[in-house]
C-alpha positions, 0 to 999 in steps of 0.5 A, spaced: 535 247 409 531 240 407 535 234 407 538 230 401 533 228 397 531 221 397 532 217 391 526 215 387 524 208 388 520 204 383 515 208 378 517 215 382 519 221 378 526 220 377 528 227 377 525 228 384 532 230 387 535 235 382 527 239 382 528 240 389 535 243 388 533 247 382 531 255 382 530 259 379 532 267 379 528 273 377 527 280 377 523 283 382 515 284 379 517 280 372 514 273 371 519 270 367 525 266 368 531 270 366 536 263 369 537 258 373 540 256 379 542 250 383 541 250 391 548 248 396 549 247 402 547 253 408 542 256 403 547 258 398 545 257 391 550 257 384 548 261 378 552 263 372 554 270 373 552 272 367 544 270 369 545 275 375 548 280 371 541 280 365 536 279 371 539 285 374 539 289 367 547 290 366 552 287 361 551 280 361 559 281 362 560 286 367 566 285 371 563 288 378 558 285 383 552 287 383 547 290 387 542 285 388 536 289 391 532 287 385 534 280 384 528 275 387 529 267 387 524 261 388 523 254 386 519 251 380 512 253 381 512 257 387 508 263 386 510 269 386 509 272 392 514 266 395 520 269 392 525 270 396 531 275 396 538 273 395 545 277 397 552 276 393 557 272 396 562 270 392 562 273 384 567 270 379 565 275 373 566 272 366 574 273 364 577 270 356 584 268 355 590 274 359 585 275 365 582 280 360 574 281 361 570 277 356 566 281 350 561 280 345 564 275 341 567 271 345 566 263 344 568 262 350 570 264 357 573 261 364 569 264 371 562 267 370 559 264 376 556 268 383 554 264 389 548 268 393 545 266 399 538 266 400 536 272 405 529 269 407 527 261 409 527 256 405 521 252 404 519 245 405 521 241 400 528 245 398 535 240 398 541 239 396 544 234 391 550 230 389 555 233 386 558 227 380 563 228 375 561 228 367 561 223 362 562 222 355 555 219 351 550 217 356 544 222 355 544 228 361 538 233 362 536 241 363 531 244 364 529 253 362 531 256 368 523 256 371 523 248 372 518 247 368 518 240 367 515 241 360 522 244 358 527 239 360 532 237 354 536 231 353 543 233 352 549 229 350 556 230 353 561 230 346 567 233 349 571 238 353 574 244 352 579 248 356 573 250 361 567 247 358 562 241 356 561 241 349 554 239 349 549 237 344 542 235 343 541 230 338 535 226 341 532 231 344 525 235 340 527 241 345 535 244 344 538 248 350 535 256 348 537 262 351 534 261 359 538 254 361 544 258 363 545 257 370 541 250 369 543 243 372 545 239 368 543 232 371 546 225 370 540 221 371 543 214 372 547 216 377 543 222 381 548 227 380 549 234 378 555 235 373 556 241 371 551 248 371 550 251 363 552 256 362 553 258 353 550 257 347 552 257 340 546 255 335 544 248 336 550 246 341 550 248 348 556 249 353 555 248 360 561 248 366 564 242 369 563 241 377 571 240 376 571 248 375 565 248 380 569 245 385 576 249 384 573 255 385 569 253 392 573 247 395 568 246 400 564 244 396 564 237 396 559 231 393 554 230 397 553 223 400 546 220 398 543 215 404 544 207 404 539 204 401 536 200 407 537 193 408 545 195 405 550 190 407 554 192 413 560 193 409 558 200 407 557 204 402 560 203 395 564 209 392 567 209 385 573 212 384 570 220 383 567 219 390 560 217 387 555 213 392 555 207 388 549 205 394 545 211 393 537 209 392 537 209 384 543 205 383 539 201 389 533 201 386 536 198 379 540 193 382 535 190 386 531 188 381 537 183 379 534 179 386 528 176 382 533 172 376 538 171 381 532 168 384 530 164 377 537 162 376 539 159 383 533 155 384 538 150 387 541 150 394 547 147 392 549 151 385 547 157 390 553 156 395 557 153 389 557 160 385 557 165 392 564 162 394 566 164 387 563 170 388 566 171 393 573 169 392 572 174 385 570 180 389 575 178 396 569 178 401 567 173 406 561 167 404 555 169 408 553 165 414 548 158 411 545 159 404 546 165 401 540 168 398 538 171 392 538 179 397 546 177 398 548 175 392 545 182 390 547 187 395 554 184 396 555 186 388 553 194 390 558 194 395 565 192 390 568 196 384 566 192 378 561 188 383 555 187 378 558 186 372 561 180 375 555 177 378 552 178 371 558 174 369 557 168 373 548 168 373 550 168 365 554 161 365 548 158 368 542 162 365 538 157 359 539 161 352 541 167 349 534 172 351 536 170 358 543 172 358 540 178 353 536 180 359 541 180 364 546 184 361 541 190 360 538 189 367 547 190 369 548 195 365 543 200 368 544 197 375 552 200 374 552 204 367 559 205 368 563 199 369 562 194 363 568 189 366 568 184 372 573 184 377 577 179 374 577 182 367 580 189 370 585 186 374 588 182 367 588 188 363 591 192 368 597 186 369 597 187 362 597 194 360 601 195 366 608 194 361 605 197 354 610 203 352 604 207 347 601 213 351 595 211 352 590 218 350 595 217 342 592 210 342 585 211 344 585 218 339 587 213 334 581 207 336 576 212 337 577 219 332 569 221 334 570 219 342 571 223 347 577 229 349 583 226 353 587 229 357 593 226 359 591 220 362 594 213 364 592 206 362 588 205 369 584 212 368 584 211 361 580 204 362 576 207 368 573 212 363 572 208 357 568 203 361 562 208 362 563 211 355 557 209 349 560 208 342 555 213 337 556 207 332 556 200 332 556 195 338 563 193 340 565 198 347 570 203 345 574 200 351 575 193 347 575 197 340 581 201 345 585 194 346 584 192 339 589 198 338 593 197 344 595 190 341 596 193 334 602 197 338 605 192 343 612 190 344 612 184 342 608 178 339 606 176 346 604 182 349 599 182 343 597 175 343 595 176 350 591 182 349 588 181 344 586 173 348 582 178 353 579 182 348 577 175 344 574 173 351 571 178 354 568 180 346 565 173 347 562 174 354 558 179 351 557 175 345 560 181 340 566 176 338 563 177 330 563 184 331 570 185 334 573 181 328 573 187 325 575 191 329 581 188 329 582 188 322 581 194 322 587 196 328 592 192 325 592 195 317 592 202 321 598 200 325 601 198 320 599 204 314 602 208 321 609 205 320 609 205 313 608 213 313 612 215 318 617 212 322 620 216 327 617 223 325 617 227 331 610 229 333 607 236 330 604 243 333 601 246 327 597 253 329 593 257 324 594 264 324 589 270 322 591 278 324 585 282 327 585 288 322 594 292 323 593 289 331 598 284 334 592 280 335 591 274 332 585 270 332 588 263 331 587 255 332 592 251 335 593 243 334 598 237 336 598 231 331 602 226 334 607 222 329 601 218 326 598 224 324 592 223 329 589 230 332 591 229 340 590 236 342 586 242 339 584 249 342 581 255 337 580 262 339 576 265 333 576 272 337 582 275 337 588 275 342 593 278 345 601 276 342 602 274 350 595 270 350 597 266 343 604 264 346 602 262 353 596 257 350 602 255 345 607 255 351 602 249 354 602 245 348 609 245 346 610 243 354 606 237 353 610 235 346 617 235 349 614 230 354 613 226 349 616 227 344 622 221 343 630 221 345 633 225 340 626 228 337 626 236 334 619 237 334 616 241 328 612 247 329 607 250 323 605 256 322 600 257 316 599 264 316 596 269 310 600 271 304 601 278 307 604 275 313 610 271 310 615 275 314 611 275 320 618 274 326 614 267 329 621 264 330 624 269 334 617 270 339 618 269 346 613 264 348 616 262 355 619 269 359 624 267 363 630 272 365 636 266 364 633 262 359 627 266 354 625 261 351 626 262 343 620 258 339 626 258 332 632 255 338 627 250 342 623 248 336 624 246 328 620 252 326 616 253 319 612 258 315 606 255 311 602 258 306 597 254 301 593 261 299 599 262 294 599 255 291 595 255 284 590 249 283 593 247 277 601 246 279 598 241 285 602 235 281 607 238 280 607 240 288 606 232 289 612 230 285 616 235 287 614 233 295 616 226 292 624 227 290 625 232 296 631 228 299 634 228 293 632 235 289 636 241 287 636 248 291 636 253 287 640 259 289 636 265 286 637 273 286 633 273 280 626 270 276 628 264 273 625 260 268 627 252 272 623 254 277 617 254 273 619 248 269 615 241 269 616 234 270 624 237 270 628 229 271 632 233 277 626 238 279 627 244 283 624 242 291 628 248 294 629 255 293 634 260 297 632 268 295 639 271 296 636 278 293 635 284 297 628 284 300 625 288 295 626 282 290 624 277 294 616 278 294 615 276 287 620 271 286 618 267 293 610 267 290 613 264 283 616 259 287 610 256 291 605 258 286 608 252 282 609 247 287 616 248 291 617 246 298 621 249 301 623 257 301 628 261 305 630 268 305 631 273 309 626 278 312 627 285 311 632 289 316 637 283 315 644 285 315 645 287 308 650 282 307 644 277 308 645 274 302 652 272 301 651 268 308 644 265 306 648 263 299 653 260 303 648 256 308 644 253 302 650 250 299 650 243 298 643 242 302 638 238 298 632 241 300 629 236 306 635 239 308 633 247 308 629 246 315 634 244 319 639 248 316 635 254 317 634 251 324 642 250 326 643 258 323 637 261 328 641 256 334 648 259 332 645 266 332 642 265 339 644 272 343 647 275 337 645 278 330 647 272 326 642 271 319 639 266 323 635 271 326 632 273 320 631 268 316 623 266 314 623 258 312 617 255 309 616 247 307 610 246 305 608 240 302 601 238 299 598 234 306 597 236 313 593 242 310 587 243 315 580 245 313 578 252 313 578 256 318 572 257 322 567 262 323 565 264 330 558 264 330 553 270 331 553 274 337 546 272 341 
């Protein structure tokens, strides 16, 4: 096996290093490319398992390994009578929700990986590259599983799935077709691989992270890049996923800051003057003599937030505003993901170190078109928005973040102190006019959030649709926070298991209990068709446990919604009824009633208890959310007879904002036993809140 590939210097073919890793993976005596692959350690090689399984002409989801004796691989441009032959040895077949084998259809599957070894000798020129970790917005690139350098794509990386990169071509005149899977997906700037394709769905393509990579091979680890030579002696220069900040690229770019360094110092004195501040910013020690321009700029390459603050310290004493313009640019490719200095980080970190907000609720609110968080705390969440590329406007999504974080804080000190870091480092970067408006911005939408909502619980709103008379649900699934800012989202088009359903549910409704405040009754709300209305949500068992099953009615505030039934024409009537509902009738009803129906009504119906048996209860239930009432409760069919006497009592003296959690205490009280509460369906369902269509699944390829 070569050796890891040297970085390109000045004016050499800047893929170069995942070239020599790539392969490609044919079937014995074809000439085309049927995927790629991508060269390891030991002359192993990564590809999906779905590429091996096409070249191979078995489904592309078969679950067993394969026999390989057809399976050839060669490196782009090798003829064919170089190819080699490879052996399977671990295989990770793809698999969808439950650990169920993935079918035609499916949006997306976890697995779907082989690592094979090369049987024959490598040539010359095979090696390995570093593993790094994605990031959202800067360009990264692919090619057709050949190598064929005329194929390469540009991609952007827009967001994360539970198992995939959400990938999309945008800038790029060739998209990601069907022959990129098993592809590297290559991050330029930083000469790293970040994941492998592995899907497509019309113009958008997935591609499988080196997270997932690295959790299924934990030997696998980044591969260090060289020392570019004449480093300084303080070693190699890491970020915080273990990148070689030192490696030859990163080299190469930061190295042509030697020549305005140069510029800039011409005076011995300004020199030893800026490296002691220098180095007192960065916590290294001054050279020996006048420090040269080589120092000042290898220096930078050796500490966290090096170059950002060497180009704040060239810019103070740069002449003009296109000097300073040309720094900056020069720093942003020398480290494209740090855009603080050293003493920036450390101030905002002090500063956000106390703020209470959860920091992935703040940054959904500043950035609705960024990236999907996970769970992050204030020091990551920084880290990761230094290197994230606004798609609009010139204010970086950190500050545009900060603005919000101020917007939230505590106390008019804590504020005043965020926003004086915003407005300084704004001015650094001569942004101070742009972040005005941010910060406008920030403040009515904290504000307006305030006003809403109050202390109002988050919300888990989940979307069902039933696969034909099955107990699988197509279905999606999202957790608003109290704002009503969408913080998490998952959706399976193809239908899944009850069990699979809960246990995706399980996971988010984990999170809402973690966050939700003291005292807090989170609601869950499921909008389900016409036809499923007594659909038993509230009593299903998403967390089985043999002493406390947990109940999803008796943990959570559990609602039905069903804006299918709701008449255009009776919208108004909806909105006022919604208005008056902590003060609005419930009306008791065992037959139709003409109050439901009327309008502008000075004390309107906003709540109905069906208190007839359950062959009544369908028409009177379609009546009262067709023309705009609220909330509706009644008992599902197979409830003890003498349910509507005890619903009847339950609903007196309830004002209609009352009825959830009425409904809610009676399933509490029949815990264990076979109280009306275990048989009531409640909907409240008012005219916000509603998602938009559900979404169609794309045609198998």
């Amino acid at each position: 096996m070569g050796s890891v590939v040297q970085g390109p210097a000045a004016g050499r073919d800047p893929d170069a290093p995942v070239k020599a890793a790539h392969v490609a993976l044919y079937r014995a005596g074809e000439e085309r490319a049927y995927g790629g692959g991508l060269l390891i350690a030991d002359g192993r090689l990564l590809t999906c398992a779905h590429v091996v399984n096409q070249a191979l002409g078995r489904h592309p989801f078969e679950q067993l390994p394969p026999p390989v004796d057809g399976l050839r691989v060669a490196l782009p441009g090798q003829a064919a009578a170089g190819r080699l032959r490879v052996v399977v040895e671990q295989w990770w077949p793809a698999r969808r929700s439950g650990d169920l084998p993935a079918r035609e259809g499916d949006s997306e599957w976890s697995g779907d990986l082989a690592l094979l070894r090369v049987v024959d000798r490598l040539p010359d020129g095979a090696a390995t590259v570093p593993f790094g970790y994605h990031r959202y917005g800067p360009t990264a690139f692919a090619w057709y599983g050949s190598g064929h350098a005329s194929t390469v794509a540009a991609v952007v990386v827009q967001g994360r799935t539970e198992d995939w990169l959400v990938l999309d071509t945008p800038a790029s005149a060739q998209g990601v077709v069907e022959g990129y899977s098993g592809s590297p997906l290559w991050d330029r700037e930083r000469q790293c691989v970040v994941g492998l394709v592995v899907s497509r769905r019309r113009e958008r393509a997935f591609a499988i992270p080196t997270e997932a990579l690295q959790a299924l091979l934990p030997d696998l680890t980044p591969v260090p890049g060289p020392v570019a030579a004449g480093s300084v002696a303080a070693g190699r220069r890491e970020d915080a996923h273990g990148t070689d900040r030192a490696a030859p690229y990163h080299a190469t770019m930061s190295l042509q800051l030697i020549d305005p360094v140069g510029r800039i110092l011409v005076d011995a004195a300004d020199r030893a003057d800026c490296a002691r501040e220098f180095a007192e910013q960065l916590g290294v020690a001054l050279p020996t003599g006048d420090p040269s321009a080589e120092w000042f700029v290898l220096t930078a390459l050796t500490a966290r937030h090096g170059i950002p603050t060497l180009a704040a310290l060239l810019s103070d004493r740069t002449p003009g505003p296109k000097e300073r313009l040309g720094l900056q640019i020069q720093a942003l490719y020398a480290a494209p993901d740090e855009l603080l200095t050293c003493a920036e980080n450390r101030q905002l970190l002090d500063l956000l170190a106390t703020h209470p907000a959860r920091p992935r609720r703040i940054a959904a609110r500043a950035l609705p078109l960024g990236p999907a968080l996970d769970d992050v705390d204030w020091p990551e969440l920084v880290r990761l928005l230094e290197s994230y590329r606004p798609r609009f406007g010139k204010v970086p999504s950190l500050l545009r973040v900060v603005e919000f974080a101020a917007a939230e804080a505590a106390d008019m000190a804590a504020r005043s102190a965020l926003r004086a870091w915003n407005d300084a480092v704004a001015a650094r970067l001569e942004l101070a006019e742009e972040l005005a408006e941010h910060r406008i911005t920030a403040t009515e939408a904290t504000h307006g959030r305030r006003a809403r909502t109050g202390d109002e619980p988050p919300a888990v709103q989940v979307q069902l649709w039933r696969s034909g008379a099955t107990d699988s649900f197509g279905c999606t699934v999202r957790l608003h926070g109290a704002d009503g800012s969408t913080v998490h989202r998952s959706f399976h088009d193809a239908p899944i298991g009850r069990t699979a359903l809960l246990d995706l549910l399980a996971e988010v409704l984990a999170q809402v209990t973690r966050e939700s405040e003291p005292g807090a009754l989170p609601r869950v709300e499921f909008f389900v068709q016409k036809d499923e209305l007594d659909l038993d949500v509230d009593q299903w068992v998403y967390r089985p446990d043999e002493f406390f099953p947990s109940v999803l009615g008796q943990d959570f505030l559990v609602v039905l919604r069903c804006p299918e039934l709701r008449r255009p024409e009776y919208w108004p009537e909806l909105r006022y009824r919604w208005q008056t509902r902590h003060t609005g009738d419930v009306l008791v009803q065992e037959r139709r009633d003409p109050a439901v129906q009327e309008r502008g009504r000075a004390t309107p119906v906003c709540g109905v208890a069906l208190c007839c048996a359950p062959p009544g209860t369908r028409p009177l239930r379609a009546i009262a959310l067709a023309v705009g009432v609220p909330g509706v409760v009644w008992p599902r069919p197979g409830a003890d007879p003498r349910a509507g006497t005890l619903l009847r009592e339950l609903a007196a003296g309830l004002t209609a904002s009352q009825l959830p959690r009425a409904v809610y205490e009676a399933r509490i009280a029949a815990a264990g036993g076979e109280g009306i509460g275990r048989h009531l369906a409640c909907v409240w369902d008012g005219p916000t809140g509603i998602p938009a269509s559900l979404p169609l699944s794309d045609p198998p390829e």
